[in-house]
C-alpha positions as CSV (number, residue, x, y, z in Angstrom):
1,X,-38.6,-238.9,70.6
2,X,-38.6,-240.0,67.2
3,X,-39.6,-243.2,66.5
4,X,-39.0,-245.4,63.2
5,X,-41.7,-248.1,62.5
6,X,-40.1,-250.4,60.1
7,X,-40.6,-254.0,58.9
8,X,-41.3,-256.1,55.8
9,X,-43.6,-255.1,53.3
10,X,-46.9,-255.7,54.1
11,X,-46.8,-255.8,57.7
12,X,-49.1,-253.3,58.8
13,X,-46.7,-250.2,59.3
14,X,-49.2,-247.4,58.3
15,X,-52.0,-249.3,59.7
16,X,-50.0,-249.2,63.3
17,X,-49.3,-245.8,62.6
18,X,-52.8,-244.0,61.7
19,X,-54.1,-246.4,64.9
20,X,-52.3,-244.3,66.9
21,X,-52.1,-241.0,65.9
22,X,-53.3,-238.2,67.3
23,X,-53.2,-236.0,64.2
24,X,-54.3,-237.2,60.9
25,X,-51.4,-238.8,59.7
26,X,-49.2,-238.2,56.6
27,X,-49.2,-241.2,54.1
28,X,-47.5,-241.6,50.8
29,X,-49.4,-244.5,50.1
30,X,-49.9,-245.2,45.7
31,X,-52.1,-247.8,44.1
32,X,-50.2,-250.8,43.4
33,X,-49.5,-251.5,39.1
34,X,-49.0,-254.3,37.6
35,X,-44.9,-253.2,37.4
36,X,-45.0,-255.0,41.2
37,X,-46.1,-258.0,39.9
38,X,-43.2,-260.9,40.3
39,X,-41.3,-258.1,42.8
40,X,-43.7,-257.4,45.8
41,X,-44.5,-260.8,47.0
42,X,-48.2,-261.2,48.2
43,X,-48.8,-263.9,49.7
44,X,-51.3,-263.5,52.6
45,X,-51.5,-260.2,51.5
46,X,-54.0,-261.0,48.3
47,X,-56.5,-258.0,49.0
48,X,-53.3,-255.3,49.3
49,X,-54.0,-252.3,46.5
50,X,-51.6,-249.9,48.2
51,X,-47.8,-249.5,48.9
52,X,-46.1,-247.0,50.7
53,X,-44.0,-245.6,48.9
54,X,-41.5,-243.0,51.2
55,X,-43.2,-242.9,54.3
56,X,-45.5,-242.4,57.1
57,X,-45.9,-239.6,59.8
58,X,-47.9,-239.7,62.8
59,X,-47.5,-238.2,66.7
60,X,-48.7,-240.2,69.5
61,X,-47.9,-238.1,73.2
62,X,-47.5,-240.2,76.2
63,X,-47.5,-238.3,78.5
64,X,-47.3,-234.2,78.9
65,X,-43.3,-235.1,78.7
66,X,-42.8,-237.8,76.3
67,X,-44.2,-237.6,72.8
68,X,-43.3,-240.1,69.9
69,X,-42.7,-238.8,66.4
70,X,-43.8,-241.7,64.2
71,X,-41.5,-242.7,61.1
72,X,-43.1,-245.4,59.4
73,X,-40.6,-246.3,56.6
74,X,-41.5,-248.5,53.3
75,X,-40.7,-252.2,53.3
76,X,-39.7,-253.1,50.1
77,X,-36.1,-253.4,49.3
78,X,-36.3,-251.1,46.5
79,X,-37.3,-247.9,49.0
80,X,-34.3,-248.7,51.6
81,X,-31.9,-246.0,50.2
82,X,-34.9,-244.0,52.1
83,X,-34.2,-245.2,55.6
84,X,-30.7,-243.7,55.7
85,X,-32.4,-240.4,55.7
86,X,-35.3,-241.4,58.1
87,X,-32.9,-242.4,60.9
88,X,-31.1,-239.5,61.2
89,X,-32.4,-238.6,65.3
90,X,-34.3,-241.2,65.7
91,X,-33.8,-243.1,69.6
92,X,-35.3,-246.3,68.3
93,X,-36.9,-248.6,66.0
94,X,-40.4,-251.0,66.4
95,X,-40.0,-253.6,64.4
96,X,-43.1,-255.3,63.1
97,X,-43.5,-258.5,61.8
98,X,-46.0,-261.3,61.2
99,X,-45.4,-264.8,61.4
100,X,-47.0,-266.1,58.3
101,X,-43.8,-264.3,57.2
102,X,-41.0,-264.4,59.6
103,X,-38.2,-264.9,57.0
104,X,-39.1,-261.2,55.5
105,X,-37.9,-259.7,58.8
106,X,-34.2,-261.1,58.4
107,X,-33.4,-258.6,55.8
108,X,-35.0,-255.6,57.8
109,X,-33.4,-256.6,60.8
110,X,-29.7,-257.0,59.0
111,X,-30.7,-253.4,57.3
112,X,-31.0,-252.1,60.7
113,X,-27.9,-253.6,62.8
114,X,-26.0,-251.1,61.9
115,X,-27.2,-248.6,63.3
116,X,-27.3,-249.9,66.5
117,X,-30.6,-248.6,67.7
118,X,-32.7,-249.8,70.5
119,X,-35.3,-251.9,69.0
120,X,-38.3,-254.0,70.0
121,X,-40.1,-256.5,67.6
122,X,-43.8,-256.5,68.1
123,X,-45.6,-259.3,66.3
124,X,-48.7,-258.0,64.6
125,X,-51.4,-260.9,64.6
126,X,-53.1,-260.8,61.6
127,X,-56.6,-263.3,61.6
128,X,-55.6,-266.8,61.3
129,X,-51.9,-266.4,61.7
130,X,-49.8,-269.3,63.9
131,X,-49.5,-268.0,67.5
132,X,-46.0,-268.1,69.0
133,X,-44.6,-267.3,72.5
134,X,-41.9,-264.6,72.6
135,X,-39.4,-266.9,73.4
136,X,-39.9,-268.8,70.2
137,X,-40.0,-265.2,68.1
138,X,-36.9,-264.1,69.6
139,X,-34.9,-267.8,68.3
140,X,-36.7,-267.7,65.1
141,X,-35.5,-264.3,64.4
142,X,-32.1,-265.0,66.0
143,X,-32.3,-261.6,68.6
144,X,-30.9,-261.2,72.1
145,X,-33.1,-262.6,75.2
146,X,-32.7,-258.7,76.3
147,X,-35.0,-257.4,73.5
148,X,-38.3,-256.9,74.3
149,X,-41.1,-258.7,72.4
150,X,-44.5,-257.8,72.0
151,X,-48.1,-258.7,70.4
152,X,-50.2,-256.1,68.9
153,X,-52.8,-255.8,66.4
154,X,-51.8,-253.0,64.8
155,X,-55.5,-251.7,63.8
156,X,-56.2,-251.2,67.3
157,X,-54.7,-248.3,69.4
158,X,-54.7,-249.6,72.6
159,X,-52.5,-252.4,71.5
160,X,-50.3,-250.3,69.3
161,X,-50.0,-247.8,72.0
162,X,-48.9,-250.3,74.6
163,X,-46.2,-251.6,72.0
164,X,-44.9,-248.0,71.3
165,X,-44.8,-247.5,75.2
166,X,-42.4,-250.5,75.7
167,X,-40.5,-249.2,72.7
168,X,-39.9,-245.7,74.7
169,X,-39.7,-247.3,78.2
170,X,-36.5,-249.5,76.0
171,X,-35.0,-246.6,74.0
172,X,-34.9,-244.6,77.6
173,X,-33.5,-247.7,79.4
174,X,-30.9,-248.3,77.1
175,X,-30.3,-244.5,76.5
176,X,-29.6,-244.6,80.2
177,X,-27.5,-247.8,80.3
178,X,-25.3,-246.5,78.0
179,X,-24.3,-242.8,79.8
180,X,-22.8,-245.1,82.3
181,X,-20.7,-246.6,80.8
């Protein structure tokens, strides 16, 4: 299955991602320049150096019969024209956010409606972020009580695993939903 990791910038997409991975994972991370001063907006994110800058690969198998292809795509606005090629086959989308930052997601979600993909929102919790039930996530971010929500850190693989496994477990339910009609 391939999977598109996707969120704001800044979220913790390749950090999910290389978690993960069971092979060393492709990155097309550059240094940061003073040309994303005043565009890439840093609050919380004061120690960032690195961007991605087309995307992220990584592979993550299940189980002998399920393995996830990993597409983590870039989060700022100015990279999007990249997603229409990265969701070409893909079966669904984690979405990652972080609630220092909730009103960065509205954007990525809108980007993605489109496409109507499965999608799960997994809430990485960064240290000394606001802790919120998934009730509360799912009104801020205005999605449908049938969307599953779940909380991760992203550096650790267990976690990230688990979120990725509800993501499949979605993507296959809805997959399965839909042949019925």
């Amino acid at each position: 299955m391939k999977i598109l990791v996707v969120g704001p910038f800044g979220v913790g997409k390749t950090t999910l991602t290389a978690s993960v991975s069971e092979i060393e994972p492709l990155r097309t991370e550059e240094r940061m320049t003073e040309a994303s001063v005043g565009v890439d907006d840093l609050r919380g994110l004061e120690s960032k150096t690195e961007t991605t800058v087309a995307m992220d690969f990584g592979r993550i198998t299940l189980n002998p019969a399920l393995v996830l292809y990993l597409f983590g795509a870039p989060g700022q606005r100015r990279f999007w024209d990249l997603w229409q090629g990265l969701v070409v086959g893909a079966v669904g989308l984690l979405v990652l956010v972080d609630t220092r930052r909730l009103e960065d997601c509205f954007d990525v979600l809108d980007q993605w409606e489109a496409h109507r993909l499965p999608f799960i929102v997994a809430v990485n919790r960064f240290p000394g972020s606001e802790d919120f039930d998934d009730d509360e996530i799912r009104e801020a971010l205005d999605i449908p009580f049938s969307t599953p929500v779940v909380q991760c850190d992203a550096t650790d693989p267990l976690q990230s695993g688990e979120a990725l496994r509800t993501l499949a477990a979605h993507a296959l339910a809805c997959r399965e939903e839909e042949a019925l009609k």
